[in-house]
N, C-alpha and C positions, 0 to 999 in steps of 0.2 A: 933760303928764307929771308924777306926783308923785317925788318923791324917793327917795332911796335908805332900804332897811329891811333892817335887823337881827335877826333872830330868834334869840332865846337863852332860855335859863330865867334865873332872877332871880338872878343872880349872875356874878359874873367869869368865872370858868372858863376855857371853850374859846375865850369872844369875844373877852375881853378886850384881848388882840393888836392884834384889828381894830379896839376902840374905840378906842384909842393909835392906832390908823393914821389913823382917819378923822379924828381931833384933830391931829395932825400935819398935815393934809395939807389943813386946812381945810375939811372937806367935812360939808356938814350931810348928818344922816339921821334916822332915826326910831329909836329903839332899843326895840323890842318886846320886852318881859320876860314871855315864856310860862309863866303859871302850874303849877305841876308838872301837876293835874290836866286842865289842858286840853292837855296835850302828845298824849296820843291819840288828839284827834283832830284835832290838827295834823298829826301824823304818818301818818292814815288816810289825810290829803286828796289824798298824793301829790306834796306840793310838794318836801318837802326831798329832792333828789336819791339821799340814801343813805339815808334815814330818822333822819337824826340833824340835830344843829342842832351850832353855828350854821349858819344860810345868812342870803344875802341877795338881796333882789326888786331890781333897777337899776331906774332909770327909764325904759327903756324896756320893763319887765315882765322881762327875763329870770331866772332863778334860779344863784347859785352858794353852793356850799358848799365844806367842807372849809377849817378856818381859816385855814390858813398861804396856801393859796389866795385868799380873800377879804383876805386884808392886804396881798399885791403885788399884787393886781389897785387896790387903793384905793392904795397908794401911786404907783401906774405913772398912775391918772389925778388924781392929783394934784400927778404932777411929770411933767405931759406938754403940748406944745403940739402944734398944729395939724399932722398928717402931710405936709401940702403945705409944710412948711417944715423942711428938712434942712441943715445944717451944712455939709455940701459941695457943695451949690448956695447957700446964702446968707449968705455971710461976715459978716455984720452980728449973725448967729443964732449964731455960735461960744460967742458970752462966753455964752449965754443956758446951752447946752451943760453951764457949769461953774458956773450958776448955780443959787437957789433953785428952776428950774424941773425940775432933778434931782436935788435932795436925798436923796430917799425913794425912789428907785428910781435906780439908776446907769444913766447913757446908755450905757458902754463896755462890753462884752460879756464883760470877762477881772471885770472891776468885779462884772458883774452876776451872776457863776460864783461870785465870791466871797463875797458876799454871803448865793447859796443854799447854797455851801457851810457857810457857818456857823451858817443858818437849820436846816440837816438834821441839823450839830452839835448841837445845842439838843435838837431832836427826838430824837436816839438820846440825849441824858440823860435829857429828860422820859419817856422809854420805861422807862428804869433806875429813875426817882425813880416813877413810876408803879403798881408793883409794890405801895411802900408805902401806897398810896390805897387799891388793893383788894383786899390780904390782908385776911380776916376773923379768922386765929387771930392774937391779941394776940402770942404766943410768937415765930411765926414773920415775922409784923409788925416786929419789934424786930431780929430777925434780919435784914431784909433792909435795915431804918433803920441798923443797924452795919453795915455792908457797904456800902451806898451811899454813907454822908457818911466812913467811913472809907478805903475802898479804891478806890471807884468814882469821885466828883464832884473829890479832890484834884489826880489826874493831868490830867483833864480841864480843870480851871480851869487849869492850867499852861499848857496848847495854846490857850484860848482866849486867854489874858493874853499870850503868845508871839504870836497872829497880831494883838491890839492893837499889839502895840510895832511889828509889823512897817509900820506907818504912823507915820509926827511924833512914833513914840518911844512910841505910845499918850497923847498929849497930847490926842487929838481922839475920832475914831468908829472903828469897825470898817473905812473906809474913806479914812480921814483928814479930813477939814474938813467933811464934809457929814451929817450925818444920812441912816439907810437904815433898810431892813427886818432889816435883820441887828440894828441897835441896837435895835430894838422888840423882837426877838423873845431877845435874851438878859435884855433888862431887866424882860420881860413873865413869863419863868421866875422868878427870882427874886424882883420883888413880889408876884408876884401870888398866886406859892406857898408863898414861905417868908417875904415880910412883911405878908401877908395881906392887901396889898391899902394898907398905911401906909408912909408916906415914908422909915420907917429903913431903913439900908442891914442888909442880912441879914449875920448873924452871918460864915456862910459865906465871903462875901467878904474878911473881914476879914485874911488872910494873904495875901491879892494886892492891892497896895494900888493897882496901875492900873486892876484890873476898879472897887473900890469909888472911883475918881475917875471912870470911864466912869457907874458907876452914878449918879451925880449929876448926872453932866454930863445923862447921857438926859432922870432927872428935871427939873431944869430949864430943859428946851428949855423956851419959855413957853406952847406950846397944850398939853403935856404937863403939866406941874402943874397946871395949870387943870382940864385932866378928873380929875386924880387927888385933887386937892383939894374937887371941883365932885359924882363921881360916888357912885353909893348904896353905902350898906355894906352888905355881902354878908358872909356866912359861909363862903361858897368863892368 
């Protein structure tokens, strides 16, 4: 069996999440960068489930897409051991439980609610901040960039920075001591779209001073720097 593949166009974008996941989570893959012009007839061949990218081919052939999909599926097998060994049959597997082996995806089920609930947080912003990407009239362009970072993203960073503290004071992660998909997925907003993809912390954050200490901390988990100092420069 060959390894796990990534299918994206040449840039951060929509993957980017997933590349942060698959860096976290140590898992090698292949990271195919679809040149614009060959996308249709990548997209004739039937593989990407929706017609869109990202997806990715597992090693054992399968296909999934849809990004936020593809980053808990890579984080759950990269903070997963063997199904025949459960916590409540093997006491020796407890500590493992509350170890490195669930960092990136929470074993606890209230954990792992929380987690997509601030995964889907993220999502209904990038929905709001979204607008601005694909207005064509400059006018109302500008219109919709004053509305967002004025009325829209401040209340919101409030709730977000609120359910940080609600763990060690926000001294750790979105879940307290372990790294998850919840922390990929607000850090992955932020760089990817409003620091282009560079290690400064976005202006934005700069009047919640727990999210801009979250945001470093994400930044230097150490297989996290490594890809973001390691990966190609992209224009989106």
């Amino acid at each position: 069996m060959s390894g796990y593949k990534l299918y994206y166009f040449q840039g951060r974008g929509g993957a980017e999440k997933c590349r942060l996941a698959f860096a976290a989570a140590k898992i090698e893959y292949e990271d195919v960068r679809v040149p614009i012009e060959e996308w249709p007839k990548e997209k004739a061949s039937g593989r990407p489930p929706f017609g869109q990218m990202p997806f990715i081919v597992t090693p054992e052939g399968k296909i999934l897409a849809q990004s936020g999909t593809i980053m808990k599926y890579i984080c759950k097998k990269g903070g997963s051991i063997h199904p025949s060994i459960h916590p409540s049959n093997c006491p020796s597997v407890r500590s493992l439980v509350r170890s490195s082996f669930f960092r990136l995806c929470p074993a606890d089920s209230l954990d792992e609610a929380t987690a997509d609930m601030i995964t889907d947080g993220v999502t209904d912003v990038f929905q709001q901040f979204s607008k601005i990407l694909y207005e064509k009239d400059e006018t109302k362009k500008e219109e919709i960039r004053k509305e967002f970072y004025g009325t829209t993203l401040p209340p919101r960073l409030e709730k977000f920075e609120a359910l940080l503290k609600n763990r060690d004071e926000g001294k750790g992660f979105f879940l307290g001591e372990k790294l998850s998909y919840a922390d990929i997925t607000f850090f992955d907003f932020f760089n990817n779209f409003h620091s282009k993809g560079k290690e400064d912390v976005p202006g934005e954050l700069e009047k919640f001073p727990l999210l801009v200490e979250h945001y470093k901390r994400v930044l230097n988990v150490p297989e996290i720097k490594e890809w973001v100092k390691k990966r190609p420069v992209s224009e989106f």
